[in-house]
Backbone as a chain_set.jsonl record, in Angstrom:
{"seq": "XXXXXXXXXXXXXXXXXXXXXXXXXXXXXXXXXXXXXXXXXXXXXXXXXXXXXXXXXXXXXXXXXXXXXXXXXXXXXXXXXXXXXXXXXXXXXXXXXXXXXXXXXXXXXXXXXXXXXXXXXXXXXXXXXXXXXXXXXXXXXXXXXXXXXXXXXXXXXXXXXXXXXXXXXXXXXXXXXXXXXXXXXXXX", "coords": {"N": [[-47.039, -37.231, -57.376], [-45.003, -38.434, -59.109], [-42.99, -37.164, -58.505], [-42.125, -37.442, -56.547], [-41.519, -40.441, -56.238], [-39.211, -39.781, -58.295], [-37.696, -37.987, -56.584], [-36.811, -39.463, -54.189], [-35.834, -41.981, -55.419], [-33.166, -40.929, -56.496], [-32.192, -39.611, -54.451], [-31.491, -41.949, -53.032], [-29.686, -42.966, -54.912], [-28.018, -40.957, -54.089], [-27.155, -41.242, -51.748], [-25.919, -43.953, -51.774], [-24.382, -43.566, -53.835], [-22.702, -42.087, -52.43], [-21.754, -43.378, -49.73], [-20.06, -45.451, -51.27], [-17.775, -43.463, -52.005], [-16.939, -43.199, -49.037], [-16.315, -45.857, -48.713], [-15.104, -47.612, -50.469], [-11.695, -48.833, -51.567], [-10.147, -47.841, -53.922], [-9.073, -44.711, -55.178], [-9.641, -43.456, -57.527], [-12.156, -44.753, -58.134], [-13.627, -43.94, -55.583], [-13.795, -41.153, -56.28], [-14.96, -40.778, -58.847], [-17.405, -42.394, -58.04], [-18.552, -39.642, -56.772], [-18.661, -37.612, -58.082], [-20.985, -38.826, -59.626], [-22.945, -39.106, -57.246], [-23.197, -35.932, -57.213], [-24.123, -35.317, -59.727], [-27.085, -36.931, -58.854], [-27.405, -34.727, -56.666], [-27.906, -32.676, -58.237], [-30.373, -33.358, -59.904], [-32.107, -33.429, -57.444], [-31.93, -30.527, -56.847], [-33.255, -29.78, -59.229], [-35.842, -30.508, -59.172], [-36.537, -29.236, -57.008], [-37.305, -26.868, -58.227], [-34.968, -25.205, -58.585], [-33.242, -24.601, -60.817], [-30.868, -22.986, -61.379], [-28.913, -23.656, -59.389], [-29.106, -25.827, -59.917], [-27.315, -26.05, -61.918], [-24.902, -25.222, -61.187], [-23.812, -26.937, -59.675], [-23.6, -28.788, -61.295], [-21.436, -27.966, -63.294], [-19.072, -26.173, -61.593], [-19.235, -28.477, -59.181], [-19.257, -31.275, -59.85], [-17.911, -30.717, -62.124], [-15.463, -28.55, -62.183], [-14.304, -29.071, -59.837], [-13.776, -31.845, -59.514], [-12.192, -32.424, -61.575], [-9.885, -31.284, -60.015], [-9.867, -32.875, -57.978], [-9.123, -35.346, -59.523], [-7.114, -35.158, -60.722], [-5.356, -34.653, -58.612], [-4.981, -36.961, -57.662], [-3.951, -38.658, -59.687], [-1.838, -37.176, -60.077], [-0.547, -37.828, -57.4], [-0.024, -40.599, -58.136], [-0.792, -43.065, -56.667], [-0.239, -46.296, -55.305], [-0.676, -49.46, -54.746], [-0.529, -50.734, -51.393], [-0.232, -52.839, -48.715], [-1.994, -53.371, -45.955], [-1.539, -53.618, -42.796], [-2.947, -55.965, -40.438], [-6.083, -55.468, -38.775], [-7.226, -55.057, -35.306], [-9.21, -56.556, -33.656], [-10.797, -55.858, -31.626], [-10.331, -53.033, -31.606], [-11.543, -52.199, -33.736], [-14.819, -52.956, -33.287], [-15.281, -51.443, -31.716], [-14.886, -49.102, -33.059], [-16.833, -49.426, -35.104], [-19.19, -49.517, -33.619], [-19.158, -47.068, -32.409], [-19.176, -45.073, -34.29], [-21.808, -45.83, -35.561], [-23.143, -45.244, -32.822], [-22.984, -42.217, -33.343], [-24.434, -41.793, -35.787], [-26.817, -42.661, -35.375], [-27.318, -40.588, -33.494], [-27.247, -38.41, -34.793], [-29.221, -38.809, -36.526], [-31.366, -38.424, -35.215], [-31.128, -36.272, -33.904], [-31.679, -34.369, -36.112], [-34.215, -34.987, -37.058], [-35.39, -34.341, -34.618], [-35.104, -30.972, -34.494], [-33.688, -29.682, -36.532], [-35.022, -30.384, -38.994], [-37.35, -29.865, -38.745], [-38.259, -27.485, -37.343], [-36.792, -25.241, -38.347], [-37.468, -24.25, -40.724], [-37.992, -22.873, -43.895], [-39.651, -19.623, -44.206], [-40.814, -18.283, -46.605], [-40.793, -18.236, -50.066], [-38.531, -20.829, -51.846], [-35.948, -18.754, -52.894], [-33.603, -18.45, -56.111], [-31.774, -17.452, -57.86], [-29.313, -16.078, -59.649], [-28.817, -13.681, -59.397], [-29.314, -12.825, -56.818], [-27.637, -15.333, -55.153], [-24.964, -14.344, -55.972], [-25.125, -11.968, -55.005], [-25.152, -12.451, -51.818], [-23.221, -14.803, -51.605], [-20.936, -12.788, -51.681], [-21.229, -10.68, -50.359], [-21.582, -11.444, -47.517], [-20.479, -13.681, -47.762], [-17.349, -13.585, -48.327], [-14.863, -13.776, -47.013], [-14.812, -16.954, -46.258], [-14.941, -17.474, -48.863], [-12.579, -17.266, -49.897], [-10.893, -18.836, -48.141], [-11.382, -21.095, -48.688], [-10.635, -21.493, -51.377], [-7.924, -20.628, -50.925], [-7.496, -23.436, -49.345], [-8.029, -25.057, -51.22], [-5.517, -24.372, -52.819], [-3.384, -25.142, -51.312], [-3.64, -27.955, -50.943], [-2.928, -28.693, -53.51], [-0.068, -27.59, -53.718], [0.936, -29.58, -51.735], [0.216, -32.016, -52.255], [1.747, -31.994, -54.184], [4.084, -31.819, -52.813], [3.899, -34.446, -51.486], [3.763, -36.341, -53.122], [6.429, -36.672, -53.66], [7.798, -35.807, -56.38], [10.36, -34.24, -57.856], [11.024, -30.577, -57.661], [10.923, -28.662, -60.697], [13.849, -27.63, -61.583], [15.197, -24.004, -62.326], [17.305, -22.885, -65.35], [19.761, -22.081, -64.706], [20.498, -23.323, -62.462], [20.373, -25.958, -62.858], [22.686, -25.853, -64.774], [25.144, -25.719, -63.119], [24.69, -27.836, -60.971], [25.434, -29.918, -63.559], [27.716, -29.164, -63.886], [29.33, -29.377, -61.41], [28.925, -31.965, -61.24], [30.018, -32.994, -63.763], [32.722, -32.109, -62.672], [33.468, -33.997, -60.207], [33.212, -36.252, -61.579], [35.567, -35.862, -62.968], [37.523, -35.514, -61.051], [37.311, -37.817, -60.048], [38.524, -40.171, -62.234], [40.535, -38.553, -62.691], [42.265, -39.723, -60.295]], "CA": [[-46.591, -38.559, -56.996], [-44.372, -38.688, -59.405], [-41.897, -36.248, -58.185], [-41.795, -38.062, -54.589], [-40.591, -40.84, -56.506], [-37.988, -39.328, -58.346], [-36.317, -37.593, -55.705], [-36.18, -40.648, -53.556], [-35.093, -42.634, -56.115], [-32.5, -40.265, -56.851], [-31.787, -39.668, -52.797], [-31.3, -43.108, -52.584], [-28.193, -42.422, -55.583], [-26.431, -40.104, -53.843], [-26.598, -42.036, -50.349], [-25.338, -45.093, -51.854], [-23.041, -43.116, -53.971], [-21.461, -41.132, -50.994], [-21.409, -44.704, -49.08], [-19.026, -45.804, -51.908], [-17.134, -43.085, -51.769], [-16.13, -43.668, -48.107], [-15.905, -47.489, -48.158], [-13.825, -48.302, -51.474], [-10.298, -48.284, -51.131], [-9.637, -47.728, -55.172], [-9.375, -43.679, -54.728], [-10.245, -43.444, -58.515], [-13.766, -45.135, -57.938], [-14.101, -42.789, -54.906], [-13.744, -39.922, -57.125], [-16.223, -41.183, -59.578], [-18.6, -41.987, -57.318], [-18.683, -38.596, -56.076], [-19.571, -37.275, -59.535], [-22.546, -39.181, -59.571], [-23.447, -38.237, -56.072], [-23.344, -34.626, -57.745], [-25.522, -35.571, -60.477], [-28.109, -36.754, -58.176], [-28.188, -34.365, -56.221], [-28.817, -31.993, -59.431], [-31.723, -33.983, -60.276], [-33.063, -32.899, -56.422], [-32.232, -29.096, -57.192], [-34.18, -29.223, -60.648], [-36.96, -30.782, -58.352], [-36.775, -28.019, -56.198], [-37.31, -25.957, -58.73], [-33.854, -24.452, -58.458], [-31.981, -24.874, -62.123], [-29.291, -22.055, -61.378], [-27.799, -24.26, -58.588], [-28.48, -27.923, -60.322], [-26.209, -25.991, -63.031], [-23.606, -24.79, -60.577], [-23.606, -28.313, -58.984], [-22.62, -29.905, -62.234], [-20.58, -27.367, -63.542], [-18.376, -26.335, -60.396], [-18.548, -29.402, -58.643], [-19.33, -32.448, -60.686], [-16.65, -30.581, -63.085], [-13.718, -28.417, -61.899], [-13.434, -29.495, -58.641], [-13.949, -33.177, -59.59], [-11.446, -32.617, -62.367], [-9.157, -31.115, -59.741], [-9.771, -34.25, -56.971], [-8.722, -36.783, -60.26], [-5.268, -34.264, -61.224], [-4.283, -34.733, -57.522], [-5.03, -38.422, -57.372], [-3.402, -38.915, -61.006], [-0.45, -36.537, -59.627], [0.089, -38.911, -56.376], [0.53, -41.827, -57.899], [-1.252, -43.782, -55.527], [0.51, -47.884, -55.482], [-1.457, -50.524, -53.811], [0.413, -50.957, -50.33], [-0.972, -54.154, -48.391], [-2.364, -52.677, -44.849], [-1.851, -54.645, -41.345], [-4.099, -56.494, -40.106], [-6.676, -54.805, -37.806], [-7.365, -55.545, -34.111], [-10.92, -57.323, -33.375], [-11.595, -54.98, -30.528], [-10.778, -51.802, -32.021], [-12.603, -52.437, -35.427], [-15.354, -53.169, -33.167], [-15.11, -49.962, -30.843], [-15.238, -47.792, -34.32], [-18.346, -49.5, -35.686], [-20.688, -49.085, -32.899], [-19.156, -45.354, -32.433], [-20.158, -44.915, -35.86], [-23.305, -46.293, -35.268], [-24.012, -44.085, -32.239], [-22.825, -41.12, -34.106], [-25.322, -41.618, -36.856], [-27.949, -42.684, -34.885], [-27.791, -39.556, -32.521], [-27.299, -37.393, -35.921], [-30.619, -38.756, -37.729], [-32.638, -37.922, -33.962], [-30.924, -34.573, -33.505], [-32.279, -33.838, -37.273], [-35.569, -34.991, -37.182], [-36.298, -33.649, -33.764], [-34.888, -30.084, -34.666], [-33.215, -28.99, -37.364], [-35.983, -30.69, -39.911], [-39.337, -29.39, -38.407], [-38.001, -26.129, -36.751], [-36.066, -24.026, -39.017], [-38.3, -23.96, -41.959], [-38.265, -20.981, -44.086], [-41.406, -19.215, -44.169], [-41.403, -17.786, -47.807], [-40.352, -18.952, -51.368], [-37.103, -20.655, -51.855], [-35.346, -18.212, -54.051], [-31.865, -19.493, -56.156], [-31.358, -16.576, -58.739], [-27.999, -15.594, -60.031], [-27.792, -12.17, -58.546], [-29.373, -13.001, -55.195], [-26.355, -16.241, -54.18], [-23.482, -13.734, -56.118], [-24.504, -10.876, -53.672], [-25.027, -13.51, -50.532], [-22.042, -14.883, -51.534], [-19.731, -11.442, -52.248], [-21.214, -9.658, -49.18], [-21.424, -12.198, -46.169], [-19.427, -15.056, -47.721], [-16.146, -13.315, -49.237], [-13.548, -14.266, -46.495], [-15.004, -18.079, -46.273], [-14.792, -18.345, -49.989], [-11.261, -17.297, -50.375], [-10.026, -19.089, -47.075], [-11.689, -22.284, -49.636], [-9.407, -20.986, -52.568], [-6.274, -20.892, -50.431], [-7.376, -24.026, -48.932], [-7.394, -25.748, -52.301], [-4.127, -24.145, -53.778], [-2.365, -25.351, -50.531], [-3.63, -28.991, -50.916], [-2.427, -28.979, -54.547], [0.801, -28.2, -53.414], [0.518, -30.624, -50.268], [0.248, -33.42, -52.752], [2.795, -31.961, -54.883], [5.05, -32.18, -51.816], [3.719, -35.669, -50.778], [4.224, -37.446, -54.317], [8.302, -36.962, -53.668], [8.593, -35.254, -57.138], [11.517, -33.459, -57.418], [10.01, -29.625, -58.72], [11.904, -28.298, -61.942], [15.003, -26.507, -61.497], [15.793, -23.216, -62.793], [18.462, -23.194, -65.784], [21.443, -21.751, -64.26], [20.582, -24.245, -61.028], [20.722, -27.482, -63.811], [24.153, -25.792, -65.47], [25.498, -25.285, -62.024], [24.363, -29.518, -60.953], [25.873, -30.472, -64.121], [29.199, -28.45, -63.943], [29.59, -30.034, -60.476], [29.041, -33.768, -61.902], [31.178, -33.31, -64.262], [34.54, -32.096, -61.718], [33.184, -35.133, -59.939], [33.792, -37.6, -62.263], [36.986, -35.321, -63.691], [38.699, -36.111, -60.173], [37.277, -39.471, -59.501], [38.792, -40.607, -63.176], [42.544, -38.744, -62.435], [42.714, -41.069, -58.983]], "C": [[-45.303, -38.928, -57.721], [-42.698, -38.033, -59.093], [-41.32, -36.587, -57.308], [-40.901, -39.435, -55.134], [-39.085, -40.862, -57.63], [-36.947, -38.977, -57.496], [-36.404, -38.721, -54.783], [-35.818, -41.774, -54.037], [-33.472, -42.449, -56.265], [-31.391, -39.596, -55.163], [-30.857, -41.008, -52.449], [-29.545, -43.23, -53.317], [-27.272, -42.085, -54.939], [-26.029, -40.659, -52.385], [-25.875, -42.988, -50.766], [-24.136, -45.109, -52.887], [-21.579, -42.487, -53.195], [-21.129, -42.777, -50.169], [-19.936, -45.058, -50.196], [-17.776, -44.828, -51.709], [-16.222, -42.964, -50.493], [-15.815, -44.889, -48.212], [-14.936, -48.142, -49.247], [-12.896, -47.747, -51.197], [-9.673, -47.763, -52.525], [-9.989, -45.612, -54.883], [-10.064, -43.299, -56.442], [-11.958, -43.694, -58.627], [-14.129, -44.203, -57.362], [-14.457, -41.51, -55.729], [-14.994, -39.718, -58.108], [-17.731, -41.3, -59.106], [-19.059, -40.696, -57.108], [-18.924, -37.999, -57.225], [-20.861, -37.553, -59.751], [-23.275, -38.767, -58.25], [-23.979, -36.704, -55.917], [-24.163, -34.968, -58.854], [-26.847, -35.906, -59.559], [-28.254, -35.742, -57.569], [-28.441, -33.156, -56.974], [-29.497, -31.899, -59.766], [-32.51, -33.297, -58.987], [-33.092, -31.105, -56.274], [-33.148, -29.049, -58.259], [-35.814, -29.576, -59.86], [-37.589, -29.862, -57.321], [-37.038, -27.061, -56.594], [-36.561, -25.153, -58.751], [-32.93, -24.536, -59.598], [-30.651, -24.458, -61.868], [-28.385, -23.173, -60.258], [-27.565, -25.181, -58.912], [-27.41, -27.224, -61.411], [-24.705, -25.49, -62.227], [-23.334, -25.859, -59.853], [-22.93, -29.071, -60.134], [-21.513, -29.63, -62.673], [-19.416, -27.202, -62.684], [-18.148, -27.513, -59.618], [-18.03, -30.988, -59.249], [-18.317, -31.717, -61.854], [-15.06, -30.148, -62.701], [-13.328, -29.145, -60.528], [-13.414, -30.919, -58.807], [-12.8, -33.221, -60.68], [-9.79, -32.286, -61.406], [-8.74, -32.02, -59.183], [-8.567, -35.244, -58.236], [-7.581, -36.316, -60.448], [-4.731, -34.704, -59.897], [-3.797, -36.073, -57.383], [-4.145, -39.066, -58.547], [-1.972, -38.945, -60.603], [0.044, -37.547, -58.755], [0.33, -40.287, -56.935], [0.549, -43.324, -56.852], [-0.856, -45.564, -55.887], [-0.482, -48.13, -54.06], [-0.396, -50.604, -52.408], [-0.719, -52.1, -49.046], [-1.083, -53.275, -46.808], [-1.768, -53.714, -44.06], [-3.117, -54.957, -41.184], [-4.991, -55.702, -38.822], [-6.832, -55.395, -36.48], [-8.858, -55.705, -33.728], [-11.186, -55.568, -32.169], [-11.693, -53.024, -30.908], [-11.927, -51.617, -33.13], [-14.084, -52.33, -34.743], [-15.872, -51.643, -32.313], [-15.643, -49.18, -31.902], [-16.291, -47.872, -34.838], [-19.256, -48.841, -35.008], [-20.128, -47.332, -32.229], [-19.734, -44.671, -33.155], [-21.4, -44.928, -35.604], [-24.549, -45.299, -34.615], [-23.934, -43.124, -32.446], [-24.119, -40.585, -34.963], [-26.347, -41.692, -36.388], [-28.391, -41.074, -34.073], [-27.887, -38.272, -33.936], [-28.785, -37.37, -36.455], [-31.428, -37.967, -36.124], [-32.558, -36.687, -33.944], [-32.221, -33.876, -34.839], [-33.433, -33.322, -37.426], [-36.081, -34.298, -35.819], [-35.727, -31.938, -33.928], [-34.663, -29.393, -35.474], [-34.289, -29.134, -38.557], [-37.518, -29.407, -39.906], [-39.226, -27.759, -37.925], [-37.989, -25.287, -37.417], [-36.792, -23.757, -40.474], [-38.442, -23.124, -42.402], [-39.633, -20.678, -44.443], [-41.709, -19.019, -45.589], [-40.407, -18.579, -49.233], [-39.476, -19.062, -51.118], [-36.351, -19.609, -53.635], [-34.007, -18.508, -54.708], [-32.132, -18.472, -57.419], [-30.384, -16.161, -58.39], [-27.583, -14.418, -59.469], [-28.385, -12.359, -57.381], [-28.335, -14.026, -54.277], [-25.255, -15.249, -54.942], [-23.92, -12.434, -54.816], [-24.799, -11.582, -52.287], [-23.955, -13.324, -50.317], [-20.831, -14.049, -51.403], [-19.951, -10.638, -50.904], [-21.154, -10.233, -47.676], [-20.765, -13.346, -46.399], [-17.933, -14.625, -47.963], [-15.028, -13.894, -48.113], [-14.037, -15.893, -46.42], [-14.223, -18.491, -47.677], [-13.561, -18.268, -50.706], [-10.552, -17.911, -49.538], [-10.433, -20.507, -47.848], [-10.414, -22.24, -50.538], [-7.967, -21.564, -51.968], [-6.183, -22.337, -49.988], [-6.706, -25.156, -50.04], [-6.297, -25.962, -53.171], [-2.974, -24.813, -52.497], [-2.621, -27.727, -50.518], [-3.329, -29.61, -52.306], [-0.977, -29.198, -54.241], [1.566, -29.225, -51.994], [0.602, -31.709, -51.091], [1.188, -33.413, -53.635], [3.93, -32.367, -53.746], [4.999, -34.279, -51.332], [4.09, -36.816, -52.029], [5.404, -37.597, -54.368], [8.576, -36.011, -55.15], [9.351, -33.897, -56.993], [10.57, -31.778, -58.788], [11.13, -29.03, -59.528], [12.728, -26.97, -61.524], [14.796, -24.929, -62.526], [16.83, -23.364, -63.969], [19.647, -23.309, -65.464], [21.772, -22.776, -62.542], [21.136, -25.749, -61.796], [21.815, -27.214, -64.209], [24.999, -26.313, -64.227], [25.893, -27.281, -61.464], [25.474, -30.281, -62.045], [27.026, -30.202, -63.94], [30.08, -29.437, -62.456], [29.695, -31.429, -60.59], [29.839, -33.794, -62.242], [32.807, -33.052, -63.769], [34.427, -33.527, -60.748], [33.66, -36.384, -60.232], [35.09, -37.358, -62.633], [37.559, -35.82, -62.462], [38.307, -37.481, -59.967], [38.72, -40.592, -60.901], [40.622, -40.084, -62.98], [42.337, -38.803, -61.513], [43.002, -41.954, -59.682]], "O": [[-44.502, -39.653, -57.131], [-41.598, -38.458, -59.445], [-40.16, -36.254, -57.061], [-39.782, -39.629, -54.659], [-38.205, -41.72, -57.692], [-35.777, -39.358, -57.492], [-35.189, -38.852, -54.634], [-35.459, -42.661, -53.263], [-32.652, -43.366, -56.204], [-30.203, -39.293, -55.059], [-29.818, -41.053, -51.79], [-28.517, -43.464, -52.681], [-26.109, -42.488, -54.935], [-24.895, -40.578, -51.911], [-24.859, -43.059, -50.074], [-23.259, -45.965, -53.004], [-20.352, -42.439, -53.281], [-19.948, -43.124, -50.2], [-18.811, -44.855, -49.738], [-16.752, -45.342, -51.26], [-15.025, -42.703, -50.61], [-14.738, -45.108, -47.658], [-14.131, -49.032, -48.972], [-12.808, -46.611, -50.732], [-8.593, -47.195, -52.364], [-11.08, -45.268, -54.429], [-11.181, -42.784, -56.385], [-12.777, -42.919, -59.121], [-14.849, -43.393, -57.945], [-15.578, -41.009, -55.635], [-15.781, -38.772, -58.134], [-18.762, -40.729, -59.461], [-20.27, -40.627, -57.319], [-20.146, -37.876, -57.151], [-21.74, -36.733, -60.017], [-24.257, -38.032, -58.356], [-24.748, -36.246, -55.072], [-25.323, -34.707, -58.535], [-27.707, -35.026, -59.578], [-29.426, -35.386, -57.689], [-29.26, -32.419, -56.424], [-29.895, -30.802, -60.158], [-33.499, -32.623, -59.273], [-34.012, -30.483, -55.742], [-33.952, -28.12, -58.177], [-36.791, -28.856, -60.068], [-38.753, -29.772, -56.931], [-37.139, -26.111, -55.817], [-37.054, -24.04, -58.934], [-31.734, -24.541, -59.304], [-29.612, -25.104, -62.002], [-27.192, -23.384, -60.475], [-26.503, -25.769, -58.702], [-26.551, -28.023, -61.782], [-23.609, -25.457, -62.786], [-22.309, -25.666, -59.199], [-21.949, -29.806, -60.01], [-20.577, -30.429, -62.675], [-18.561, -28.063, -62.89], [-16.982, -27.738, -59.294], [-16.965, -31.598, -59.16], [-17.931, -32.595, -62.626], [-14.0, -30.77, -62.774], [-12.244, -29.666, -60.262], [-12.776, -31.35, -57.847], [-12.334, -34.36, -60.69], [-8.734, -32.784, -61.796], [-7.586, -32.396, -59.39], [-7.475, -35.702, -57.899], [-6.726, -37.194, -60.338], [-3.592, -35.17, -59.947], [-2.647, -36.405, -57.095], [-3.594, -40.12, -58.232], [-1.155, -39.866, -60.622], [1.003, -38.209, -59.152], [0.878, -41.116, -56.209], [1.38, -44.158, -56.494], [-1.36, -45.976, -56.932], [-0.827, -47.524, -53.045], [0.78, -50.472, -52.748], [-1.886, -51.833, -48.759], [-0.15, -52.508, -46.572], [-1.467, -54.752, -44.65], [-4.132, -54.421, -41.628], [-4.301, -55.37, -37.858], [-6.467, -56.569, -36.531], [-9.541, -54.7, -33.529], [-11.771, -54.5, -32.346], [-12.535, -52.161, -30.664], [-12.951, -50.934, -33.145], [-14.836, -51.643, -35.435], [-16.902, -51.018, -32.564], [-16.726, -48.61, -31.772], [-16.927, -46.866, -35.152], [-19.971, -47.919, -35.401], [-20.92, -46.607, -31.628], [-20.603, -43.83, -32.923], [-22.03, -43.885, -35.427], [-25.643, -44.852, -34.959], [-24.803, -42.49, -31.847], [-24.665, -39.482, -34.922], [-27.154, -40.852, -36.786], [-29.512, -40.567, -34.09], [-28.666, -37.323, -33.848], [-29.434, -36.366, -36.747], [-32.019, -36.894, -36.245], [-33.531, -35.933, -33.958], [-33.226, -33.198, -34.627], [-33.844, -32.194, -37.701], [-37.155, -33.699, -35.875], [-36.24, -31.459, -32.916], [-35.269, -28.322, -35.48], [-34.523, -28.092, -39.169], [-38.191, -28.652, -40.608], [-40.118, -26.952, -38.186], [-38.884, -24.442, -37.407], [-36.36, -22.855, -41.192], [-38.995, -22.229, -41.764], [-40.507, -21.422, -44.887], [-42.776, -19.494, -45.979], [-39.468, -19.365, -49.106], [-38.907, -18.231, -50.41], [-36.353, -19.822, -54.848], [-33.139, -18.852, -53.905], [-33.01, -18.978, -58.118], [-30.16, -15.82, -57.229], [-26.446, -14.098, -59.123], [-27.643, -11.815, -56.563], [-28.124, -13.818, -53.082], [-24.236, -15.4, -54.267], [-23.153, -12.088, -53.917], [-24.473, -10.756, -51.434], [-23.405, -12.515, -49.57], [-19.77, -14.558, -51.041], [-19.024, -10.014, -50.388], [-20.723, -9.542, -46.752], [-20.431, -14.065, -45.458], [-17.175, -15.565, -47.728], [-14.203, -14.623, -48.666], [-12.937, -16.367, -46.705], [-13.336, -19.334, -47.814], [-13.313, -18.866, -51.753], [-9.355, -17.807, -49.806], [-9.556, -21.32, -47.554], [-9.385, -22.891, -50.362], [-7.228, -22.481, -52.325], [-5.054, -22.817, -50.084], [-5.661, -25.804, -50.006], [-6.0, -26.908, -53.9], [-1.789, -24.94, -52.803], [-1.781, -28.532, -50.117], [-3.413, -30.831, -52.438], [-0.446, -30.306, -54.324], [2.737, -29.284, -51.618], [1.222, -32.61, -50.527], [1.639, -34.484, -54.04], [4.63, -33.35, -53.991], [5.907, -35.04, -50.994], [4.598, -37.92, -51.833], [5.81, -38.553, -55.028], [9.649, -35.408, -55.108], [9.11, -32.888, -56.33], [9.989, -31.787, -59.873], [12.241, -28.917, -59.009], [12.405, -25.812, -61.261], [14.103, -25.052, -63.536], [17.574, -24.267, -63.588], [20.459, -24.198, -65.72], [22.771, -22.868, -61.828], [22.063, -26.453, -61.395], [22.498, -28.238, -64.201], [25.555, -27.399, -64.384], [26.985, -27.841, -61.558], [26.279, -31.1, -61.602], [27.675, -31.233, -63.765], [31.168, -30.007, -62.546], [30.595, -32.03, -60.003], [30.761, -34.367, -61.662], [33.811, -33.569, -64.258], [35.495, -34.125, -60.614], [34.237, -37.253, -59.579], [35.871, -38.307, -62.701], [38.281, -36.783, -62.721], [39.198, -38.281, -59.683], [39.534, -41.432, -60.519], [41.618, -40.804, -63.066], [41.989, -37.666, -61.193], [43.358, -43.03, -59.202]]}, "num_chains": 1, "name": "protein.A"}
């Protein structure tokens, strides 16, 4: 009994942590949230009797990649910018899309994917059974991840405007040119 209400205590966390994370506009909070969203659902791996993954949930996600999200968000420089005002009829269009989205998502769930697919025998989560999963039927996914992430580092490096650090002989070169610059502006 007590386990049922842990993890739906703890369910309840990471829904109403992931909710935050879409609905605040502060991207910092978002970020945060989503840390805790990874702690809970740590708490529902250790419940599952799965340690190795609640430790690769905190570690890997609730750490580097949550440390990477806050470097990008740090990096951009994100400034308040005041929105337009929305249009009654669209705003209203997107809710109840939403709505029927989610609604047809929880039915699909529960009438299929929940009750159906059930695995028949122990769940197993040992260290050398997800590295050879992962290494023998995941390896092009988990490097097409990799690239995905090194290309949205520099994606935000590109999008923050900073200018990326010259070379030396490119800065001599800049300066040498300033200074004939000002040398003819000054004999006019």
């Amino acid at each position: 009994m007590a386990e049922f209400v842990i993890f739906f205590f703890f369910a309840a966390v990471a829904v109403v942590f992931a909710l935050v994370v879409v609905l605040h506009r502060n991207p910092v909070v978002g970020a945060l949230s989503l840390v805790a969203s990874f702690f809970a659902l740590a708490v529902m791996y250790v419940l599952l009797e799965a340690p190795f993954l609640a430790a690769l949930q905190v570690i890997v996600y609730a750490g580097a990649i949550m440390v990477l999200f806050l470097f990008v968000i740090m990096l951009l420089n994100l400034q308040h910018v005041p929105e337009p005002g929305t249009r009654p009829v669209q705003q209203f269009l997107s809710y109840t899309s939403c709505a029927f989205l989610g609604v047809g998502l929880v039915y699909y769930l529960l009438k299929h994917a929940v009750f159906e697919n059930l695995p028949a025998g122990p769940f197993r989560a040992d260290a050398r059974a997800i590295g050879m999963e992962m290494f023998r039927a995941y390896v092009f996914p988990f490097e097409m991840v990799s690239i995905l992430l090194l290309a949205a580092i520099v994606g935000a490096l590109f999008l923050s405007g900073r200018a990326i650090a010259r070379p030396a002989a490119a800065e001599a070169a800049a300066e040498r040119d300033q200074r004939t610059k000002i040398g003819e502006e000054i004999s006019r």
